[in-house]
VOGU-3710 file (C-alpha; in Angstrom, 3 decimals, decimal comma):
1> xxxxxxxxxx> -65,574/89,581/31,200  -62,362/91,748/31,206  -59,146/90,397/32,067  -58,909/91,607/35,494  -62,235/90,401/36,217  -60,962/86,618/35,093  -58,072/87,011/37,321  -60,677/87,929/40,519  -62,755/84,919/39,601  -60,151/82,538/39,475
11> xxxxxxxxxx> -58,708/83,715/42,813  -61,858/83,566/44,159  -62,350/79,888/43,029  -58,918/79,137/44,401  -59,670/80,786/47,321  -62,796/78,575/47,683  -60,562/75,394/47,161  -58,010/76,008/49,624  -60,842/76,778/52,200  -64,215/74,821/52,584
21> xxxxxxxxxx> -64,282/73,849/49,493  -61,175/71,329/49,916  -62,874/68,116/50,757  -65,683/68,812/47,842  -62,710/69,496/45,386  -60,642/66,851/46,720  -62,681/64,318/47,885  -59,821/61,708/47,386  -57,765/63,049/49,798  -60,353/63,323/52,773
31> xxxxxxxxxx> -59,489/60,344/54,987  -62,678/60,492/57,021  -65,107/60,345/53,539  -66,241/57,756/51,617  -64,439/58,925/48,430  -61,220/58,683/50,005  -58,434/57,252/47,392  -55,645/55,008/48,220  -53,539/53,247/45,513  -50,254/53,248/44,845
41> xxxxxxxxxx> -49,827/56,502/43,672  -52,270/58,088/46,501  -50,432/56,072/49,544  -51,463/56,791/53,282  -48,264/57,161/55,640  -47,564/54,450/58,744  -49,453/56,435/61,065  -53,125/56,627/59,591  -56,214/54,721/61,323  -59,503/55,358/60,367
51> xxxxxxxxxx> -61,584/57,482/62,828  -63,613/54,625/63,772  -63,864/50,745/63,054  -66,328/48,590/63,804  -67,052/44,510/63,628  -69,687/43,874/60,691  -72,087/40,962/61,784  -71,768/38,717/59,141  -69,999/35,374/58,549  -66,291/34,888/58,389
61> xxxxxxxxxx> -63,015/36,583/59,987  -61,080/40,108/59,973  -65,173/41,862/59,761  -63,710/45,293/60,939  -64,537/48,352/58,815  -65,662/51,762/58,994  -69,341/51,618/60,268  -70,949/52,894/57,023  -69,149/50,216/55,380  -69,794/47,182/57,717
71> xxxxxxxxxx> -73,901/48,248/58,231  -73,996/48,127/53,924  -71,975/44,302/54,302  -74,547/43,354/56,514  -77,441/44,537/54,480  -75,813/43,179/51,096  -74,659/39,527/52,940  -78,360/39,301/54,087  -80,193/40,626/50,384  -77,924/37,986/48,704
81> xxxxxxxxxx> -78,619/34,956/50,844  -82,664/35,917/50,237  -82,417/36,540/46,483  -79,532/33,449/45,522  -79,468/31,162/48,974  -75,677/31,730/48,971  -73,808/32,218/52,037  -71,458/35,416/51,361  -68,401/35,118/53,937  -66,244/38,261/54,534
91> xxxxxxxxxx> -62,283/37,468/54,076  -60,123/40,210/54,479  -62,079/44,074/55,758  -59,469/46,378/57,338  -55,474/45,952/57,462  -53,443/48,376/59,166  -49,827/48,932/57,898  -47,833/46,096/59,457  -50,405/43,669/58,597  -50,175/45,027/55,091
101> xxxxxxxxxx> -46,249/44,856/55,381  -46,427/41,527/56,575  -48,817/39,797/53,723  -46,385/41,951/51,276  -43,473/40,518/52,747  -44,614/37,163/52,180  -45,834/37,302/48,936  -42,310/38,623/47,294  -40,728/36,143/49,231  -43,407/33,585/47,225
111> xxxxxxxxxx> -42,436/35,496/43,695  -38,822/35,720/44,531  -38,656/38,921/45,363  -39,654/40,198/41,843  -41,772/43,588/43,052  -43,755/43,555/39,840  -45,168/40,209/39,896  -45,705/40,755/43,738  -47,870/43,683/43,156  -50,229/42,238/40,394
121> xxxxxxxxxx> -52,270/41,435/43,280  -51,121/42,615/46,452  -50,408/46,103/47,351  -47,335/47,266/48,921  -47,809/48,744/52,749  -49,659/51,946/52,284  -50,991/51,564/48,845  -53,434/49,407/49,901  -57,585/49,859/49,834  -57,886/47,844/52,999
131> xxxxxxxxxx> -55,786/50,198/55,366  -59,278/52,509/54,928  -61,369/50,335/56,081  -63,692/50,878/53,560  -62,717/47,708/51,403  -63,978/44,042/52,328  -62,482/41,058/49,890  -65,693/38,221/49,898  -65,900/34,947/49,157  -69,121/32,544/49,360
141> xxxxxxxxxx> -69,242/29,749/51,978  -68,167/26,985/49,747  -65,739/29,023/47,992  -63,625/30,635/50,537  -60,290/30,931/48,399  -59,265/34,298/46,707  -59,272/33,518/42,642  -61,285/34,344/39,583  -63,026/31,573/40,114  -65,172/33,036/42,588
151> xxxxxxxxxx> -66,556/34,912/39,544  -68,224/32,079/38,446  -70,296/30,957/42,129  -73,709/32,506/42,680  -72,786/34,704/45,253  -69,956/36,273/43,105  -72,095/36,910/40,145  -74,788/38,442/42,312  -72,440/40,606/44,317  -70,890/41,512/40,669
161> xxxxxxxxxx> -74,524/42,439/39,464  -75,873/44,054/42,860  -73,310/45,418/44,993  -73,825/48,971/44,123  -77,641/48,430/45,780  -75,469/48,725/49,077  -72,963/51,229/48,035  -70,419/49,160/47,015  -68,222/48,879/43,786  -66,231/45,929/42,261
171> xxxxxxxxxx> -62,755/47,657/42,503  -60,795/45,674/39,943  -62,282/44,890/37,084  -61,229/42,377/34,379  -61,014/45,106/31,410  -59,224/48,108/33,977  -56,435/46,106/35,025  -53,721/48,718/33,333  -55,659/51,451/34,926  -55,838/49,988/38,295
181> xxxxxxxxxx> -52,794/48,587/38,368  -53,960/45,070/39,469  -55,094/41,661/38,341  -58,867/41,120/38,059  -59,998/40,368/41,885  -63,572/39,710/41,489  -63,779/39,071/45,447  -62,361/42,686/46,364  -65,265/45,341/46,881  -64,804/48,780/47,782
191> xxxxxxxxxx> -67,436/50,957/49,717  -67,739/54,229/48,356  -72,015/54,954/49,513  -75,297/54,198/47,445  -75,602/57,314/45,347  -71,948/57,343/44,203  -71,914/53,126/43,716  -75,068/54,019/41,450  -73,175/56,644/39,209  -69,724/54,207/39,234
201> xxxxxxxxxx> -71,350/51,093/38,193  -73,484/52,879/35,691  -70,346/54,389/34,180  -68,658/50,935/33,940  -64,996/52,955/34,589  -62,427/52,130/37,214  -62,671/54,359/40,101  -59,478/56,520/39,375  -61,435/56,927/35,580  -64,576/58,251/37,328
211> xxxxxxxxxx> -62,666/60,296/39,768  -61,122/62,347/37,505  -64,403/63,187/35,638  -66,121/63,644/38,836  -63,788/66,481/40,309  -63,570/68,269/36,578  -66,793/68,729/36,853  -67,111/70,094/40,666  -64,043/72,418/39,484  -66,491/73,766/36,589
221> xxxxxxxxx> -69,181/74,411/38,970  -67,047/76,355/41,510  -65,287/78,534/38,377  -68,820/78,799/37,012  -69,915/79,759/40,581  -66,618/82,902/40,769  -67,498/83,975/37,385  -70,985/85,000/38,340  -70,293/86,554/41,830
//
């Protein structure tokens, strides 16, 4: 392929990405998909709400998520009390900003104001997986606190070994935690749809990790796809 040729094929791929092909290149950044990424270096302004949130029909409080999201909680509550017995209880599901603010607020307070410590486990107000409503922490009925301990309960090791069955992920892993940012929160699960939960949890990488491998290869396909046009 000549040089001028090269140059066509790349515009045309750019082309491609700045057009319809934005949310398959970018996935991350689409706020209505399932992919969409918020941490604290992809952080959603004041003003976002998800499209549409819904109360999930299971046990415990603050059940609002996307609907995708809180029809797979239901399925996965129910599949675990049938397979263990164990009562799953939903925590924490969607936060908007000021809530977000708020529970930040208090926890530097707690730490004395020392950010870093403060965000080992809770995000600052925009940063966090919650405002998407596409992240529900869990805890089982006779374990309701948040801690590593929940790790150890039947319903945390079967939501650890099965969640991506529903299309779910365990977010922050033990062995990530410089990727991710945060302390290992075996009760925080993020939604992300049964074919992509399948390829995440077979991967065994933090969901930045597979991200970036996931839109390399899409960008491959789409050069591959200019080159032959």
């Amino acid at each position: 392929m000549s040089v001028l040729n090269t140059i066509v094929s790349l515009a045309a791929a750019a082309s491609m990405m700045i057009g319809g092909a934005l949310v398959e290149i970018a996935p991350q950044h689409n706020p209505n998909g399932m992919l969409f990424l918020v941490n604290r270096q992809e952080m959603v302004c004041e003003a976002y709400v998800p499209v549409e949130l819904v109360e999930a029909h299971v046990p415990g409080s603050v059940r609002r998520m996307r609907p995708e999201a809180a029809a797979a909680l239901e399925e996965m509550f129910a599949a675990c009390k049938e397979e263990t017995g164990a009562t799953l209880i939903s925590i924490s599901g969607y936060r908007d900003y000021q809530k977000q603010t708020n529970i930040y607020r208090r926890k530097l307070r707690s730490v004395k104001q020392n950010v870093a410590k403060a965000q080992e486990y809770v995000a600052p107000p925009g940063a966090s997986e919650h405002h998407t409503g596409l992240a529900m922490d869990i805890g089982q009925r006779d374990k309701k606190h948040l801690d590593a301990k929940f790790a150890d309960t039947k319903g945390g090791i079967w939501c650890k070994e099965n969640c991506w069955r529903f299309g779910f992920i365990l977010r922050y892993g033990e062995e990530w935690e410089d990727i991710t940012g945060y302390k290992y929160e075996p009760w925080h699960f993020r939604y992300v749809g049964k074919e992509k939960a399948k390829e995440i949890t077979e991967a065994n990488v933090p969901y930045e990790t597979w991200m970036t491998g996931y839109r390399t290869e899409i960008i491959k396909g789409l050069l591959k796809e200019a080159e032959g046009e």
